[in-house]
Backbone as a ProteinNet text record, in pm:
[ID]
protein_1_A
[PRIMARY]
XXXXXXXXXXXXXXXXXXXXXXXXXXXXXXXXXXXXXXXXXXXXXXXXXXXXXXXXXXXXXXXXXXXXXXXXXXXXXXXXXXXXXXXXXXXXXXXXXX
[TERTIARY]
2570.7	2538.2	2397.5	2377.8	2276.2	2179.6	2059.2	1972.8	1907.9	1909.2	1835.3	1693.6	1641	1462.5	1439.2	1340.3	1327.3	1139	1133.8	1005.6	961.9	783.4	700.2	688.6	710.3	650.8	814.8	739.1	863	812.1	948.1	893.1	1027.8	977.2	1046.4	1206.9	1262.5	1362.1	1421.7	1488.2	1547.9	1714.2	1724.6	1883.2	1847.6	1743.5	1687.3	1670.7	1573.8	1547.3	1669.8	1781.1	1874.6	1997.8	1979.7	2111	2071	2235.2	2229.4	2118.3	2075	1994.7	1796.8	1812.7	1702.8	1689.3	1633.6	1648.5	1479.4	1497	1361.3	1278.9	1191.4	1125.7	1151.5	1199.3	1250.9	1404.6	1496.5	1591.6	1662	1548.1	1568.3	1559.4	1437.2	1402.6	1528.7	1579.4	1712.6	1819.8	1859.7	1905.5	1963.7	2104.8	2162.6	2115.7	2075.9	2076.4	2193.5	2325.2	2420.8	2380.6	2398.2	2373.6	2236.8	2121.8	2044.6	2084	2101	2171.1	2254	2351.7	2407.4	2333.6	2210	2141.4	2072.1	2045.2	1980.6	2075.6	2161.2	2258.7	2302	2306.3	2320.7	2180.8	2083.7	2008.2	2025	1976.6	1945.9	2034.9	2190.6	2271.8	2269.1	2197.9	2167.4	2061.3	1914	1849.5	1857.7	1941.6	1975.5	2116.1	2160.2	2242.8	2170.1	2089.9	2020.6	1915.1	1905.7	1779	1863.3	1996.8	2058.1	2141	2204.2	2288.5	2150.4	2029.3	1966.3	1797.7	1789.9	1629.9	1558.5	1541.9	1480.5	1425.4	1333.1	1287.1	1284.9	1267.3	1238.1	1085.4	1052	911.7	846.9	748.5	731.3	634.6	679.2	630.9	596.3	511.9	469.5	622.2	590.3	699	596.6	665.8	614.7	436.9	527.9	432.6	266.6	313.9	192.8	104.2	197.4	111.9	58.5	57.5	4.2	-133.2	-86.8	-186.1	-319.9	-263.6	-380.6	-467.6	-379.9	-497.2	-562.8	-498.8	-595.2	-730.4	-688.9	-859.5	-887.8	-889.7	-1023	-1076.8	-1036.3	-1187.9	-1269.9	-1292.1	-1390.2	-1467.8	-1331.3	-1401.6	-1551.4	-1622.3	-1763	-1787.2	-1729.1	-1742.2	-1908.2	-2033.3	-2141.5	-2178.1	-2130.6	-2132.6	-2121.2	-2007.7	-1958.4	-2099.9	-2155.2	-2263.2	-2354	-2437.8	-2554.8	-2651.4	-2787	-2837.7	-2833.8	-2840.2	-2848.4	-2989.9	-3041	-3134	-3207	-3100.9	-3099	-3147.9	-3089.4	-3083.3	-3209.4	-3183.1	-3329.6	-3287.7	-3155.6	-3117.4	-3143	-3089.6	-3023.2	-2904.3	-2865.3	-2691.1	-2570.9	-2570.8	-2504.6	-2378.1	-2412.8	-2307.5	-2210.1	-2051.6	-1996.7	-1932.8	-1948.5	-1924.6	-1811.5	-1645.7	-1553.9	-1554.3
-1887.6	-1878.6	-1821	-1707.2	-1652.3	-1726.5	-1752.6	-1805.8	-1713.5	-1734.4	-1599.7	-1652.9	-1574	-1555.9	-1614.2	-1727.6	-1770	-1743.9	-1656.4	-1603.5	-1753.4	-1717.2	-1827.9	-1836.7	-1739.6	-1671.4	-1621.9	-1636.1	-1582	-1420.8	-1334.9	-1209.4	-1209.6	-1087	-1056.4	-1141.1	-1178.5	-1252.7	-1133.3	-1038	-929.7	-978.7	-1080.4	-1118.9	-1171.1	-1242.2	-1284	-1148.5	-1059.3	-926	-894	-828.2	-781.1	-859.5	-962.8	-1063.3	-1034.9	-1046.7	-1034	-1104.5	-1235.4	-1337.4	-1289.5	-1207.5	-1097.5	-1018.7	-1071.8	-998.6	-962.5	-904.7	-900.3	-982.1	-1020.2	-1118.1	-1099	-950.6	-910.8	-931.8	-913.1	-977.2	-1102.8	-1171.8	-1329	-1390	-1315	-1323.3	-1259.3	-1178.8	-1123.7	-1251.5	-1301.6	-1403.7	-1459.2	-1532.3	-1596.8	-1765.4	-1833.6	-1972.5	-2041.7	-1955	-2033	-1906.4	-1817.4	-1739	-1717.3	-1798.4	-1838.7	-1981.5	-2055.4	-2187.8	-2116.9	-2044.8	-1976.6	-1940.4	-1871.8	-1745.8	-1892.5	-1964.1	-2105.5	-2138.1	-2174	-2229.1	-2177.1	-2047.8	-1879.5	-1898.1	-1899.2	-1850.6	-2009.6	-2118.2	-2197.7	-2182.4	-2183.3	-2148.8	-2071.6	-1945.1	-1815.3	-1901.1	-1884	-1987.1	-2072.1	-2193.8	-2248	-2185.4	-2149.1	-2060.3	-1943.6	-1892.4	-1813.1	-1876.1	-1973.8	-2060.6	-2119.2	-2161.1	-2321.7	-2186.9	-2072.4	-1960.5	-1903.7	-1856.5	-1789	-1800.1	-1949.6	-1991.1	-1973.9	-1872.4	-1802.6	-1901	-1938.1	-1987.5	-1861.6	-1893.9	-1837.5	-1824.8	-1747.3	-1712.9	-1569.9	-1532.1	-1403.4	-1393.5	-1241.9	-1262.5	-1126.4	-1129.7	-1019.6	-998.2	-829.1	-839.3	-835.6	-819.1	-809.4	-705.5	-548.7	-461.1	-512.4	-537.8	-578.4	-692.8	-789.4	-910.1	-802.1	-749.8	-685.6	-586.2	-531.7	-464.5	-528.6	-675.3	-734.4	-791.5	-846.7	-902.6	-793.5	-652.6	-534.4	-564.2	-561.5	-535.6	-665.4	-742.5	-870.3	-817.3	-766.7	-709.7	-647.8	-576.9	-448.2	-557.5	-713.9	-716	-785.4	-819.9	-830.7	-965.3	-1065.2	-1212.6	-1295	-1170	-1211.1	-1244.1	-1192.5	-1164.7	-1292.6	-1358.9	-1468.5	-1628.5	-1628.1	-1771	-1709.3	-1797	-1766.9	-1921.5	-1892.5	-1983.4	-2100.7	-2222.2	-2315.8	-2334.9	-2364.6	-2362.8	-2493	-2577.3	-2716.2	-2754.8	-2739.7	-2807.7	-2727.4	-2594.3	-2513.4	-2531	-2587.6	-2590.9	-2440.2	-2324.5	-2216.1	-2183.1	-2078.2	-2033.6	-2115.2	-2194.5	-2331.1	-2313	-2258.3	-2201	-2083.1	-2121	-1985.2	-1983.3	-1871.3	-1812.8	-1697.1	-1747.5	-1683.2	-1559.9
3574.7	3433.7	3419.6	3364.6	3332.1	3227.4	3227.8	3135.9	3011.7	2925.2	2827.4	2814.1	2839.5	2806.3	2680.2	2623.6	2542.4	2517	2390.3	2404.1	2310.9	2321.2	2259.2	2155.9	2094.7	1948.6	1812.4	1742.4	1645.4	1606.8	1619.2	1541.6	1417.7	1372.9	1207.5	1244.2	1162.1	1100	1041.6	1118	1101.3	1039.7	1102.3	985.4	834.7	861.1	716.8	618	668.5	600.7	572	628	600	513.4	503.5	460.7	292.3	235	82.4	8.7	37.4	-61.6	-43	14.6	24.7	-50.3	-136.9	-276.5	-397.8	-412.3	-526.4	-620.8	-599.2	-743.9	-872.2	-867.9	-1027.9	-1049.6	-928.1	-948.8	-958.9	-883.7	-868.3	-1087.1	-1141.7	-1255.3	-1383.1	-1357	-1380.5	-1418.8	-1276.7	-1297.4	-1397.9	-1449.3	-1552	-1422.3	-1514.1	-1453.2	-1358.3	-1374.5	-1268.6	-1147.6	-1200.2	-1067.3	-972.7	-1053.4	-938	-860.9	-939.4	-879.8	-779.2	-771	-673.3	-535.7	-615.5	-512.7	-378.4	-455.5	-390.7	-315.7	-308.7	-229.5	-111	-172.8	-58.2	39.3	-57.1	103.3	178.1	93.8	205.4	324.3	291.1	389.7	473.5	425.1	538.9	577.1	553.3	626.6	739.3	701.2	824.8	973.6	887.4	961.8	1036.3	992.6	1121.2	1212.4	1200.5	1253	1375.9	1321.7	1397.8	1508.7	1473.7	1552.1	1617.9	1594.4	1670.5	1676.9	1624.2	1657	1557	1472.9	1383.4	1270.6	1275.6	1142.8	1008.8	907.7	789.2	731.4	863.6	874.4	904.1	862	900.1	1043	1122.7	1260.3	1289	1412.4	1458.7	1619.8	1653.7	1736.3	1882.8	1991.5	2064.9	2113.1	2105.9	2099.8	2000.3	1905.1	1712.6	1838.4	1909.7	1949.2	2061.1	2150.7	2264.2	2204.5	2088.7	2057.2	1983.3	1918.4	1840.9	1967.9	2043.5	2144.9	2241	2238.6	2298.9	2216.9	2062.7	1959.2	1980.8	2074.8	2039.9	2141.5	2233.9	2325.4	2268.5	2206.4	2115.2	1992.6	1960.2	1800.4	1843.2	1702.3	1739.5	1726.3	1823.4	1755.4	1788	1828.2	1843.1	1682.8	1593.7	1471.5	1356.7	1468.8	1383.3	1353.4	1497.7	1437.9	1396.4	1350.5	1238.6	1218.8	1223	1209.7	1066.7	1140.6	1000.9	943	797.4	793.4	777.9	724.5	724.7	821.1	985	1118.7	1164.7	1205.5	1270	1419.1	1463.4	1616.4	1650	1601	1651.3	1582	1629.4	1622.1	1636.9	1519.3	1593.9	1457.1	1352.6	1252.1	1245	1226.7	1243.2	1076.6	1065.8	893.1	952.3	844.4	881.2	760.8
[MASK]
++++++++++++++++++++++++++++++++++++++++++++++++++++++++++++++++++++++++++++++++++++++++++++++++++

């Protein structure tokens, strides 16, 4: 029995994107009151149904390549940048301002 690779991370929810209840803020607003009561019912079902068949939360994600490349740019970024002295304390660089 072969094992499938189970990555760490979540990327795009590509059944979510694509499934009918993926729908517009303007259409959700459209809406007659039974047929959002409907639309509710629909996704939660897609929802858990793609989660419980294939892991996927109903979350947004980076894919593999996006994660390889963000952690390329933390070498270059400038996190000398980030502490800053307190003026209160007078320790030093002991403050980081995000």
């Amino acid at each position: 029995m072969k094992m499938t690779e189970t990555k760490t991370f979540y990327e795009n929810n590509e059944y979510f994107l694509n499934s009918s209840v993926n729908v517009l803020f303007e259409d959700l607003l459209e809406m007659a009151p039974d047929e959002f009561t409907q639309w509710v019912i629909d996704m939660r079902k897609t929802v858990v149904n793609i989660w419980d068949s294939h892991g996927i939360p109903p979350r947004r994600g980076k894919n593999e390549p996006e994660i390889i490349d963000q952690f390329n740019k933390m070498v270059s970024y400038p996190v000398h940048k980030f502490t800053h002295s307190d003026e209160l304390c007078g320790v030093g660089d002991d403050v980081i301002i995000n």
